[in-house]
Backbone as CSV, one residue per row, in Angstrom:
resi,resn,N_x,N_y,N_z,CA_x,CA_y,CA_z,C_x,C_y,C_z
1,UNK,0.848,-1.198,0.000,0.000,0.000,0.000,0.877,1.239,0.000
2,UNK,0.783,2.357,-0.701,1.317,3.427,-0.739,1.196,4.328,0.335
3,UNK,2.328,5.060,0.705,2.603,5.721,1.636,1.271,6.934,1.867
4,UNK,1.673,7.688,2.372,0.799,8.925,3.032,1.140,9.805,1.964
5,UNK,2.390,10.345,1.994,3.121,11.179,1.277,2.601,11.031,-0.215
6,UNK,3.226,9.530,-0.475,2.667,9.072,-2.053,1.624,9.515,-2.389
7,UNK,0.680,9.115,-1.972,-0.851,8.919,-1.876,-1.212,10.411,-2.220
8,UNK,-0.923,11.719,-1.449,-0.832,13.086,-1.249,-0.366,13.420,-2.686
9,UNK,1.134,12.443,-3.146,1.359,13.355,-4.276,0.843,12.696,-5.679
10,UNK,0.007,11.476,-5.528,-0.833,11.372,-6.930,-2.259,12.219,-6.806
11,UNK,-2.461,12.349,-5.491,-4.014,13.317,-5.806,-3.221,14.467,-6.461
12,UNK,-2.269,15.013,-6.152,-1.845,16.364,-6.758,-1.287,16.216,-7.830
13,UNK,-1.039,15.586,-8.312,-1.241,14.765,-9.446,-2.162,15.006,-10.383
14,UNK,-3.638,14.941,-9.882,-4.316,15.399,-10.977,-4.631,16.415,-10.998
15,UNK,-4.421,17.292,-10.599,-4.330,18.788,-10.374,-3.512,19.747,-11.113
16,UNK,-2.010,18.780,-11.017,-1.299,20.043,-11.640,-1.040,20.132,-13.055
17,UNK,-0.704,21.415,-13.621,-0.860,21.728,-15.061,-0.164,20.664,-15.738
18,UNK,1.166,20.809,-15.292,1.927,20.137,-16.519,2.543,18.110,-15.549
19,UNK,1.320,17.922,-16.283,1.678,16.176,-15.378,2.540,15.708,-16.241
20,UNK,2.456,15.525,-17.803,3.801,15.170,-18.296,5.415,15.102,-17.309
21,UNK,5.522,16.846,-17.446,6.754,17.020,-16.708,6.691,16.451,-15.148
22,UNK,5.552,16.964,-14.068,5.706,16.660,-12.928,5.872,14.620,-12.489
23,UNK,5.203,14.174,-14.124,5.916,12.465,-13.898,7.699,12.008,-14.250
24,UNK,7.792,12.749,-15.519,9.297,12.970,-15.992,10.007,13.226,-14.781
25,UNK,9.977,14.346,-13.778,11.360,14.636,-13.101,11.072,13.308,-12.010
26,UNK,9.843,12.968,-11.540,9.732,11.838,-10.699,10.602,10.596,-11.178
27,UNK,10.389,10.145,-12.536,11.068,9.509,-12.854,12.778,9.560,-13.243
28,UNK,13.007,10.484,-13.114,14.247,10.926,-13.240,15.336,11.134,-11.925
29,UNK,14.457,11.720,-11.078,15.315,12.290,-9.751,14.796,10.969,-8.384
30,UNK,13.782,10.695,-8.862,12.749,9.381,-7.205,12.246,10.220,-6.218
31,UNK,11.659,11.653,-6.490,11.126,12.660,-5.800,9.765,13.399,-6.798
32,UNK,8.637,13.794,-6.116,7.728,14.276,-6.865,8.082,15.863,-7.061
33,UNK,7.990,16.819,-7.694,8.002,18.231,-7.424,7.290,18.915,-6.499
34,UNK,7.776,19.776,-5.736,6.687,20.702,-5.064,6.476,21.874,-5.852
35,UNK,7.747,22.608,-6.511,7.282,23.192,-7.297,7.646,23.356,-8.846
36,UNK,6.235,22.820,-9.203,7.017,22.561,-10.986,7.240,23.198,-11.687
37,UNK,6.936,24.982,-11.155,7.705,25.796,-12.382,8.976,25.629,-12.002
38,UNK,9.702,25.457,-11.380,11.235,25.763,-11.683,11.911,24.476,-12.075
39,UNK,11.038,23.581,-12.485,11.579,22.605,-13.457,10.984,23.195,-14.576
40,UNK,9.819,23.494,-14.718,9.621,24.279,-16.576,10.692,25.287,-16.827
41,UNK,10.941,26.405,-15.618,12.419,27.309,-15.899,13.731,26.405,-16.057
42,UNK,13.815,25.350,-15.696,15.160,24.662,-15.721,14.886,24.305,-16.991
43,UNK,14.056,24.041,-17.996,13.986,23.276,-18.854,13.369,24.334,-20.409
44,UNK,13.966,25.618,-19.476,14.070,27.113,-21.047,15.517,27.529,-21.592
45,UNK,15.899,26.747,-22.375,16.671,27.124,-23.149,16.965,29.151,-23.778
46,UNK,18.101,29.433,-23.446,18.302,30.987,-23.683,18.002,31.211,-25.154
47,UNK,17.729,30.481,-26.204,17.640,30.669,-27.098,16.161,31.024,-27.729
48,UNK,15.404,30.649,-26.573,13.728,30.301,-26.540,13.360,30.941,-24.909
49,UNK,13.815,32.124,-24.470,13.226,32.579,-23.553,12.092,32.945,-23.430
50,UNK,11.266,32.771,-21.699,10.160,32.740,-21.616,9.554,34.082,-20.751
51,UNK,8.674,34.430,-21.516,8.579,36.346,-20.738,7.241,35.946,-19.250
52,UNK,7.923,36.582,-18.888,7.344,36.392,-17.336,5.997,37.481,-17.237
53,UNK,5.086,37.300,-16.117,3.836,38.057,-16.247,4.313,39.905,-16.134
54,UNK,5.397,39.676,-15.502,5.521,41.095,-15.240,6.506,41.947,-16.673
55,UNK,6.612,41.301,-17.437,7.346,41.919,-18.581,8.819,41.039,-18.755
56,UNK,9.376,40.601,-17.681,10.829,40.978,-17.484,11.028,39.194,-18.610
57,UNK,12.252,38.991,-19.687,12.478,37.560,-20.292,13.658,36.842,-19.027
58,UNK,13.137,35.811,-19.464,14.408,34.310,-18.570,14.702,33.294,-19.042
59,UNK,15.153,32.616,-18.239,15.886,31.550,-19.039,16.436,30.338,-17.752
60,UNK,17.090,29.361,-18.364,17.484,28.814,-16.742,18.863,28.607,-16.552
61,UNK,20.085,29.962,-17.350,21.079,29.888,-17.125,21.564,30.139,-15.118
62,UNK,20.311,30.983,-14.832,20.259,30.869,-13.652,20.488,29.465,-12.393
63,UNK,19.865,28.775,-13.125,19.657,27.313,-12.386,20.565,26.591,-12.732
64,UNK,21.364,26.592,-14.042,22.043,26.193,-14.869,23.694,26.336,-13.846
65,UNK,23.958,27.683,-13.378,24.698,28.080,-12.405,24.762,27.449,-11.175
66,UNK,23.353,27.348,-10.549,23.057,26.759,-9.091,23.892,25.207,-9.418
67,UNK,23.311,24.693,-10.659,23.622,23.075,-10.280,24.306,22.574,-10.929
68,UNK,25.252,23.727,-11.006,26.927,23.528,-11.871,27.754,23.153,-10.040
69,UNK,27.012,24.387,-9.198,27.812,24.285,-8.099,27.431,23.112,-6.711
70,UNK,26.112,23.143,-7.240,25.389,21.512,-6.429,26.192,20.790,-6.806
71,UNK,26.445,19.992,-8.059,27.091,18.993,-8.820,28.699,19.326,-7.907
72,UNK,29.368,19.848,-8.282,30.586,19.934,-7.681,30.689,19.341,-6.202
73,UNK,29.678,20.316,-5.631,30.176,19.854,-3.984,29.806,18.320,-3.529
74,UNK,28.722,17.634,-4.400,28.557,16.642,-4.192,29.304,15.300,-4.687
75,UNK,29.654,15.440,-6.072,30.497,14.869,-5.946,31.845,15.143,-5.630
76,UNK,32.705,16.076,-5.060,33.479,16.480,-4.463,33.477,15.408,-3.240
77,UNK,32.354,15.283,-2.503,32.659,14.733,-1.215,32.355,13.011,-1.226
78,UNK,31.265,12.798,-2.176,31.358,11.482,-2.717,32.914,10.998,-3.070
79,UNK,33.585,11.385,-3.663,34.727,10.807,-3.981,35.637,11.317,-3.123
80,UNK,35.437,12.127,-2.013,36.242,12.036,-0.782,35.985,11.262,0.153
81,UNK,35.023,10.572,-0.095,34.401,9.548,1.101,34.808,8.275,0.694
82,UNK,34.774,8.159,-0.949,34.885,6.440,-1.745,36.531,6.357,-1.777
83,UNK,37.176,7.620,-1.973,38.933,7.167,-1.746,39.466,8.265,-1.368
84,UNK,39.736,7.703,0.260,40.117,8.060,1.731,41.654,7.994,1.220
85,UNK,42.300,7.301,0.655,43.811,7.275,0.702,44.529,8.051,-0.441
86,UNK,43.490,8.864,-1.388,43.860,9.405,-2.617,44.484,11.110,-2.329
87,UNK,45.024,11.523,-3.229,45.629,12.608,-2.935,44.682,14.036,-3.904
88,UNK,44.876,14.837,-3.365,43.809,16.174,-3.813,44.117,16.212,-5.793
89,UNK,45.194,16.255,-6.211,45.195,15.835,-7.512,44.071,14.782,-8.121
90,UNK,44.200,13.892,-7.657,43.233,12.394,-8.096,41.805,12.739,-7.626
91,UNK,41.439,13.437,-6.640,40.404,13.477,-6.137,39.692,14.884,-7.572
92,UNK,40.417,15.540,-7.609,40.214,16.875,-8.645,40.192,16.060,-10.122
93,UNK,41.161,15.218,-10.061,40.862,15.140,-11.796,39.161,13.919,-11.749
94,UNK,39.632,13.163,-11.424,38.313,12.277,-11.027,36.874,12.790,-11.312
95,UNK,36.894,14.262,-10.259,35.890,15.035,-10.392,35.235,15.508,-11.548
96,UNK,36.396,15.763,-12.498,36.386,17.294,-13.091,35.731,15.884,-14.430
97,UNK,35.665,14.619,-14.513,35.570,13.612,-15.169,34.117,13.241,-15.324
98,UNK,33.834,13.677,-14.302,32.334,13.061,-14.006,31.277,14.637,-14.009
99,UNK,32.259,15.860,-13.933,31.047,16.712,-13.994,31.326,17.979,-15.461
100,UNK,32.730,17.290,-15.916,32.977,17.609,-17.464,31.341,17.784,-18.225
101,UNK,31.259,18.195,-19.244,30.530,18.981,-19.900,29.949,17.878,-20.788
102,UNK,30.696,16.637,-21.385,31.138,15.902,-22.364,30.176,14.810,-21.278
103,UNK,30.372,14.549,-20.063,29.642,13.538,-19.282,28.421,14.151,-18.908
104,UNK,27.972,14.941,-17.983,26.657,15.207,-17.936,25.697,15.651,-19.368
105,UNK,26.320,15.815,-20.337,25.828,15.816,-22.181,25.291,14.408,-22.444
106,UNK,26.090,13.559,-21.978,25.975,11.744,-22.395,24.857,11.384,-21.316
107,UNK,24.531,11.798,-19.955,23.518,11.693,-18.856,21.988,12.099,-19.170
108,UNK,22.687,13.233,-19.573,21.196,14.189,-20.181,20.663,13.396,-21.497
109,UNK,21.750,12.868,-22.356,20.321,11.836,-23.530,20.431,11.257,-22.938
110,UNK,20.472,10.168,-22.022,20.118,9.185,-21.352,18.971,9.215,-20.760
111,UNK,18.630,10.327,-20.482,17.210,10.970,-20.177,16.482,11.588,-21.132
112,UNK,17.196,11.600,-21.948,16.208,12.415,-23.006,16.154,13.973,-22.672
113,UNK,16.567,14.561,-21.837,16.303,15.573,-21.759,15.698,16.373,-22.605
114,UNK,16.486,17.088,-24.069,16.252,17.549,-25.378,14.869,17.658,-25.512
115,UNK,14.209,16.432,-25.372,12.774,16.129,-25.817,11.643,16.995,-25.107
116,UNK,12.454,17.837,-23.869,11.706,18.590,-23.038,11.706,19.682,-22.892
117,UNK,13.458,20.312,-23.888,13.928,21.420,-23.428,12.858,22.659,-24.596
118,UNK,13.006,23.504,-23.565,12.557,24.810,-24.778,13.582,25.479,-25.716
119,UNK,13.549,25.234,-26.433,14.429,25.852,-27.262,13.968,26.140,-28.825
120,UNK,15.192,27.016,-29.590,14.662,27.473,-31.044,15.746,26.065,-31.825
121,UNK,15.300,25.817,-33.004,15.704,25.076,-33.699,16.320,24.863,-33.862
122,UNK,17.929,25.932,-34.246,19.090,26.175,-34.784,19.734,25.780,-33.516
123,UNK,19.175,25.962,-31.948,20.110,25.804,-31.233,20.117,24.797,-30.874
124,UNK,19.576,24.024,-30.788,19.282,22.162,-30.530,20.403,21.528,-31.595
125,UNK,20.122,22.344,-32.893,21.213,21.568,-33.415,22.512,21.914,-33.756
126,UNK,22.774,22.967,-33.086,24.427,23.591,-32.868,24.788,22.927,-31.911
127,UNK,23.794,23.022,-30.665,24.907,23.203,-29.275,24.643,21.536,-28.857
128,UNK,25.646,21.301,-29.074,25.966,19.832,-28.551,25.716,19.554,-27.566
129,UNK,25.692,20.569,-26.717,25.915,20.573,-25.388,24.522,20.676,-24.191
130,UNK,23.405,21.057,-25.168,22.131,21.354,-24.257,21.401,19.823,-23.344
131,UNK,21.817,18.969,-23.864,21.507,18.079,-22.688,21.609,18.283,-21.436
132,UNK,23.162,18.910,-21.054,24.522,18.750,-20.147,24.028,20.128,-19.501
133,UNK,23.432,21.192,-20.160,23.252,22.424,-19.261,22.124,22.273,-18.841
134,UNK,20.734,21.494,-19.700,19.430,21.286,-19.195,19.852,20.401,-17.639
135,UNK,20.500,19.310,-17.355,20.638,18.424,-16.470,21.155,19.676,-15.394
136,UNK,21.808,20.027,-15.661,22.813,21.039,-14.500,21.569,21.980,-14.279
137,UNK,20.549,22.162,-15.251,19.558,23.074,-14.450,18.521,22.550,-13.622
138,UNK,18.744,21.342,-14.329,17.548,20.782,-13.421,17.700,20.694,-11.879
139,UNK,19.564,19.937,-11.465,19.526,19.965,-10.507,19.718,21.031,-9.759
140,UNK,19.805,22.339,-10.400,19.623,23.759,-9.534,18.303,23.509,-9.132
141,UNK,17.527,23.661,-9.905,15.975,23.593,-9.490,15.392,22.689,-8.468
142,UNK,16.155,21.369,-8.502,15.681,20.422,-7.432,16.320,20.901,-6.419
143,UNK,17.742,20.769,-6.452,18.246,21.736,-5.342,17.546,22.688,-4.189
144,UNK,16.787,23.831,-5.273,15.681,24.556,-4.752,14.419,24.132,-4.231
145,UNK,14.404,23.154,-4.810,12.840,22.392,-4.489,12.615,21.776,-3.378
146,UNK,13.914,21.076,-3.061,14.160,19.892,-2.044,15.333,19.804,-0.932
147,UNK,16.074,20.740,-1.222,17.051,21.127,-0.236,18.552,20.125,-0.734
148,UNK,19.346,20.073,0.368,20.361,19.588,0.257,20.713,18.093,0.104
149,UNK,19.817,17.799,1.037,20.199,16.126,1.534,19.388,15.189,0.301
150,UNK,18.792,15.583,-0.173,17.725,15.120,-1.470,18.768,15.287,-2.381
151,UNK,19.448,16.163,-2.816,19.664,16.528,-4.022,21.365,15.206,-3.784
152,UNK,21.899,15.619,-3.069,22.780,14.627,-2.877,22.155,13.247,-3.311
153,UNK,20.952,12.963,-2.464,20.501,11.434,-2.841,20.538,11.230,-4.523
154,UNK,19.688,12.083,-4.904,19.473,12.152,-6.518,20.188,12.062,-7.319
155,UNK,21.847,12.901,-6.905,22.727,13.265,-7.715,23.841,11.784,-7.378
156,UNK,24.268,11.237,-6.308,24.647,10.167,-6.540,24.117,8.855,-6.816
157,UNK,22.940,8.817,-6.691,21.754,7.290,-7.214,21.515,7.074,-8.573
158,UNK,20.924,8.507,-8.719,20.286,8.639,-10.356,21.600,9.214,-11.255
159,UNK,22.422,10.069,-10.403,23.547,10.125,-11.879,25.104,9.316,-11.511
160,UNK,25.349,9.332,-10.894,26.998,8.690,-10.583,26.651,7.421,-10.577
161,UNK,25.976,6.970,-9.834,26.131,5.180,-9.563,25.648,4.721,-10.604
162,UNK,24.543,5.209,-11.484,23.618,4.613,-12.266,24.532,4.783,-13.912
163,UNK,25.277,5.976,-13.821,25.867,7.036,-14.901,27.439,6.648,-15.480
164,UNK,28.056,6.203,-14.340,29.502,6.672,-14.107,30.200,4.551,-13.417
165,UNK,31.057,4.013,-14.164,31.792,3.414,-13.312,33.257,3.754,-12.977
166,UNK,33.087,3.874,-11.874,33.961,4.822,-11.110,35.658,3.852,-11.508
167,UNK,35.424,2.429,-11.189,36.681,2.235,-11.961,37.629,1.805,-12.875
168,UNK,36.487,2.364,-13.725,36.745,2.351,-15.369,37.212,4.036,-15.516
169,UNK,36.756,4.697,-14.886,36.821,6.747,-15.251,37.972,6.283,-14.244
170,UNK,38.421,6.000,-13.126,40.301,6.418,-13.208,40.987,5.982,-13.736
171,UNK,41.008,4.770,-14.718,41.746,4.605,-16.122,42.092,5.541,-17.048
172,UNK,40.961,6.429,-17.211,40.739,7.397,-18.211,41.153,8.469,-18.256
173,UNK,41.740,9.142,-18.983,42.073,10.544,-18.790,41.585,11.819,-19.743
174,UNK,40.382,11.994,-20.214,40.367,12.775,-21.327,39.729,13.888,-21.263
175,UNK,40.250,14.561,-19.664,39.998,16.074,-19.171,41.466,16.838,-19.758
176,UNK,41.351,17.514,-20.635,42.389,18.449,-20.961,42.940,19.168,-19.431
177,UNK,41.981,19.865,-19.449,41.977,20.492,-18.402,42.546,20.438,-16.943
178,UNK,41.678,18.727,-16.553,42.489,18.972,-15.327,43.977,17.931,-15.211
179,UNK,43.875,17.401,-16.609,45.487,16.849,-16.914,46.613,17.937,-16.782
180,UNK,45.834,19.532,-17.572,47.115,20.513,-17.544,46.949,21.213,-16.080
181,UNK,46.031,21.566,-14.990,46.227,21.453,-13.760,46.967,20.617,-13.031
182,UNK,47.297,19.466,-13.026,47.930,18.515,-12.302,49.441,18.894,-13.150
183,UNK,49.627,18.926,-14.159,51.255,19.452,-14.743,51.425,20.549,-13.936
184,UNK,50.629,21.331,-13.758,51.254,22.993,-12.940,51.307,22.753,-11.112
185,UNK,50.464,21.640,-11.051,50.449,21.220,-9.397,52.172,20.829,-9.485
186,UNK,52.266,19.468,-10.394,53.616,18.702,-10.189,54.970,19.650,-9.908
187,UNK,54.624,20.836,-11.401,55.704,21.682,-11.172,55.895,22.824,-11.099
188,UNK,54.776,22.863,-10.057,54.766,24.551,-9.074,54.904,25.615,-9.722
189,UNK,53.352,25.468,-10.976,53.902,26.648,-11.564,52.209,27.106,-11.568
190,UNK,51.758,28.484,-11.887,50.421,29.012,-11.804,50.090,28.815,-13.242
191,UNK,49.058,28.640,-13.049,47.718,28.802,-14.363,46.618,29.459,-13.828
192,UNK,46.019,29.974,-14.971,45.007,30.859,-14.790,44.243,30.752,-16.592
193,UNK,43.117,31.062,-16.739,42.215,31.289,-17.599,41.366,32.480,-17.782
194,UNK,41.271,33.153,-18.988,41.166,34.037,-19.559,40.037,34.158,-20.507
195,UNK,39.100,34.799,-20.010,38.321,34.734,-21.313,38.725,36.198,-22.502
196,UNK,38.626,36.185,-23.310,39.674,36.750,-24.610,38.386,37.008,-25.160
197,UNK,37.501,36.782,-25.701,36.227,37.413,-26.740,35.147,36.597,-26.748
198,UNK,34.031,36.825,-27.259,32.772,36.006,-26.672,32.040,36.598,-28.589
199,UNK,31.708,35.744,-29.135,31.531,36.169,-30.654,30.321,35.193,-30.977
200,UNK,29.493,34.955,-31.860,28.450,34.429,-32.269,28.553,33.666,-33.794
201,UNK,27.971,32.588,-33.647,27.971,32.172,-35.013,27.131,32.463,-35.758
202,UNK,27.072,31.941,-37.316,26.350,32.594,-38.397,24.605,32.039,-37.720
203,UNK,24.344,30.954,-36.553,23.335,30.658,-36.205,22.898,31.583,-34.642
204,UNK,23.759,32.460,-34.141,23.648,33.467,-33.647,24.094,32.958,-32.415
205,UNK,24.428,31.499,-32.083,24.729,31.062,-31.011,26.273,31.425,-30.479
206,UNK,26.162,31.670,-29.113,27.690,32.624,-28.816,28.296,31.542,-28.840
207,UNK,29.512,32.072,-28.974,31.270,31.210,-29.107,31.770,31.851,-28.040
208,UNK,32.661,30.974,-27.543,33.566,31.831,-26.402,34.836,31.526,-27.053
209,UNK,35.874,32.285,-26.394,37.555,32.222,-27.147,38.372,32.641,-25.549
210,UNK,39.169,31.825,-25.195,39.764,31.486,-23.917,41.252,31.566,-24.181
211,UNK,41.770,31.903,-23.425,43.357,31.701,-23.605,43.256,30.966,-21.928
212,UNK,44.770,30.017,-22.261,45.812,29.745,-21.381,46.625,30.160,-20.639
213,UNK,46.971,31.326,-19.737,48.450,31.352,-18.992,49.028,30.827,-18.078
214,UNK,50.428,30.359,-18.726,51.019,29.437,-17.756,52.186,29.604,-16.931
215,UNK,52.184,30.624,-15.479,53.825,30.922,-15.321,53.124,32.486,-15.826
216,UNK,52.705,33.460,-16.047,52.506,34.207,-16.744,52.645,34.474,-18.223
217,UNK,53.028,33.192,-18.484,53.222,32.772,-20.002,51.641,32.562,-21.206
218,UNK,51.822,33.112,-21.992,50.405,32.736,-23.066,51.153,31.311,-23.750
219,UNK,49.942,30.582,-23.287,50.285,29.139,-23.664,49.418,28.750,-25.022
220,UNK,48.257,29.144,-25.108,47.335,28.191,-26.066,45.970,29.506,-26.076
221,UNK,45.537,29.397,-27.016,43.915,30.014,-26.700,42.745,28.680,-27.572
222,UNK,41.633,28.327,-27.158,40.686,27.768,-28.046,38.885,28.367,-27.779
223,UNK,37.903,28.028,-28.547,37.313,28.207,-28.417,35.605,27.202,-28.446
224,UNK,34.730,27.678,-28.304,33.805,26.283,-27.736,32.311,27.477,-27.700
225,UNK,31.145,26.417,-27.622,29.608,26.880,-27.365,29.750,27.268,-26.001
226,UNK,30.634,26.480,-25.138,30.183,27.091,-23.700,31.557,27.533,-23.032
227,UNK,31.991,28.151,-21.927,32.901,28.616,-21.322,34.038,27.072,-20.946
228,UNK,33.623,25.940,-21.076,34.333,24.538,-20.215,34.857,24.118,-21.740
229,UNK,33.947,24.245,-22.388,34.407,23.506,-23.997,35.384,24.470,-23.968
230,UNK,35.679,25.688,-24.635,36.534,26.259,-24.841,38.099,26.318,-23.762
231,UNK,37.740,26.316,-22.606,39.041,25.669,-21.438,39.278,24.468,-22.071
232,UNK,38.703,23.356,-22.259,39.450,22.321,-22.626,40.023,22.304,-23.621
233,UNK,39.133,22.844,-24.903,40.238,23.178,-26.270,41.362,23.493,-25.919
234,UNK,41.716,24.745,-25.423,42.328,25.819,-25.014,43.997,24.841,-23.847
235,UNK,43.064,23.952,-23.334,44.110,22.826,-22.939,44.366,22.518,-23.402
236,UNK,43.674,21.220,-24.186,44.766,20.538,-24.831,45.623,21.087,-25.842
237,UNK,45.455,22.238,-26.286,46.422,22.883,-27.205,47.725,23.123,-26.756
238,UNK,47.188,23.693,-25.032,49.127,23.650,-23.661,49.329,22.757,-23.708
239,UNK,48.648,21.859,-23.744,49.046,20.606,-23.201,50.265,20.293,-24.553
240,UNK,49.586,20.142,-26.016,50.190,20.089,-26.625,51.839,20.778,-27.227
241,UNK,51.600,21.645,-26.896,52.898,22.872,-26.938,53.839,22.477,-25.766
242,UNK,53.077,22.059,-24.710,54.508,22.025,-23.507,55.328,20.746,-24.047
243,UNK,54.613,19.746,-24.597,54.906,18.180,-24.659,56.073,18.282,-26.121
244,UNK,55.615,19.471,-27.332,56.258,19.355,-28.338,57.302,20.726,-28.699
245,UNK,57.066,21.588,-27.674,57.811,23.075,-27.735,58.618,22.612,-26.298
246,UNK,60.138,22.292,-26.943,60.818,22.689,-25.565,61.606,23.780,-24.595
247,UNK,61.796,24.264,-25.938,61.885,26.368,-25.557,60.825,26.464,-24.627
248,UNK,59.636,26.354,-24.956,58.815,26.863,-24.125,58.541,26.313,-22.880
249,UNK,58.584,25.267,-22.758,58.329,24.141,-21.584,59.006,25.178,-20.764
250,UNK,60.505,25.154,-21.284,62.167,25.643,-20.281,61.589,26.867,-19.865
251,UNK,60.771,27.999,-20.854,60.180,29.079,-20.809,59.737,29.103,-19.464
252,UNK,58.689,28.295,-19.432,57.815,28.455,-18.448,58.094,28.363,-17.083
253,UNK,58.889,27.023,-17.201,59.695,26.536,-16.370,60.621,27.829,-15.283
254,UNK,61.265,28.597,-15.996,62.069,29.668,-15.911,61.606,30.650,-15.081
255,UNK,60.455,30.766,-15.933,59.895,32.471,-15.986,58.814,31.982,-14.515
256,UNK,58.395,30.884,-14.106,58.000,30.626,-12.198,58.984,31.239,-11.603
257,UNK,60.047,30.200,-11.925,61.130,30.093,-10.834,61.675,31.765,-10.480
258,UNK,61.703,32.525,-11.464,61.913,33.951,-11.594,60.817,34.843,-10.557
259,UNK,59.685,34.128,-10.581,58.849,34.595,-9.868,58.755,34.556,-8.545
């Protein structure tokens, strides 16, 4: 027999506007919504903004933000809890593996997300990437919906354990990014990232353009649909130059130690 709670949230159930969605995130997260607009806002694409009663347009880069930084802290401490003997390098690249742009993209069709998102035409089929920002909004929104200790449940049940085998991804290495972090950990040298120009394509969708500095050195610049794509381009390009430029390696090398 179904709970109290349950029971409570299929009568409301037939009540609320959008039951499609309010069954979707159930099935997705193992929680009903309390409130389902901010899963319809998690699920507005900037390209297809939605004007609010009072005039003002939105979007759910907002939420998109929140559960860029949910995602982090949670699995941050998940994989500080699963390996106790690992060192802050391993624990960072690990991370940066599972909440890469390229993995929550592969999570989000797994859900289908797309099939829900609001968006204009051109941008569904530019941005590779709208699975991966719809998911990250969603869990802003649940976040909001349900607090902390929920969203943790959700975010390691329904995406890491279900998403991710954890040790098959430390085999793997194909974070530009936090491969060329761990080179500047090894040899004590600073990096930093730069955003350099923010430009649009002929489908109006923005580009970002990032540089590298390494040591105070300009290492690499690349560019990408979202701010993480373009860091990783933008890596592996250092990455590439330190490995095949040895002037520069010595460069860099130098121009710390000078520091």
């Amino acid at each position: 027999m179904a709970s109290l709670s349950n029971l409570i949230s299929l009568i409301k159930l037939l009540f609320v506007k959008d039951k499609e969605l309010y069954v979707y995130v159930h099935r997705i997260t193992g929680y009903y919504p309390r409130n389902i607009q901010l899963y319809q806002l998690a699920l507005v694409h900037r390209s297809k903004p939605l004007q609010l009663p009072n005039g003002r347009w939105t979007n759910n880069e907002r939420l998109e933000y929140l559960g860029d930084a949910v995602l982090d802290l949670v699995v941050a401490e998940y994989l500080y809890n699963q390996f106790p003997g690992k060192h802050e390098g391993f624990l960072t690249s690990t991370r940066a593996k599972i909440v890469q742009r390229e993995s929550l993209n592969r999570v989000g069709k797994a859900y289908h997300l797309e099939t829900h998102v609001r968006a204009a035409t051109h941008s569904t089929s530019h941005n590779s990437y709208i699975n991966g920002n719809a998911l990250e909004a969603l869990v802003g929104a649940f976040y909001l919906d349900h607090g902390y200790k929920r969203s943790k449940s959700f975010i390691v049940e329904r995406i890491i354990k279900k998403h991710f085998d954890l040790n098959e991804l430390v085999k793997t290495d194909q974070n530009f990014k936090s491969r060329l972090i761990e080179w500047t950990q090894k040899y004590h040298v600073t990096i930093e990232y730069t955003l350099v120009d923010t430009m649009n394509d002929k489908d109006n969708n923005p580009v970002f353009k990032t540089a590298v500095i390494i040591a105070g050195q300009y290492a690499a610049d690349g560019t990408g649909y979202s701010k993480k794509e373009s860091h990783q381009n933008a890596s592996k390009k250092a990455l590439d130059r330190l490995r095949s430029d040895t002037a520069f390696r010595q460069q860099v090398l130098t121009a710390d130690n000078e520091n």
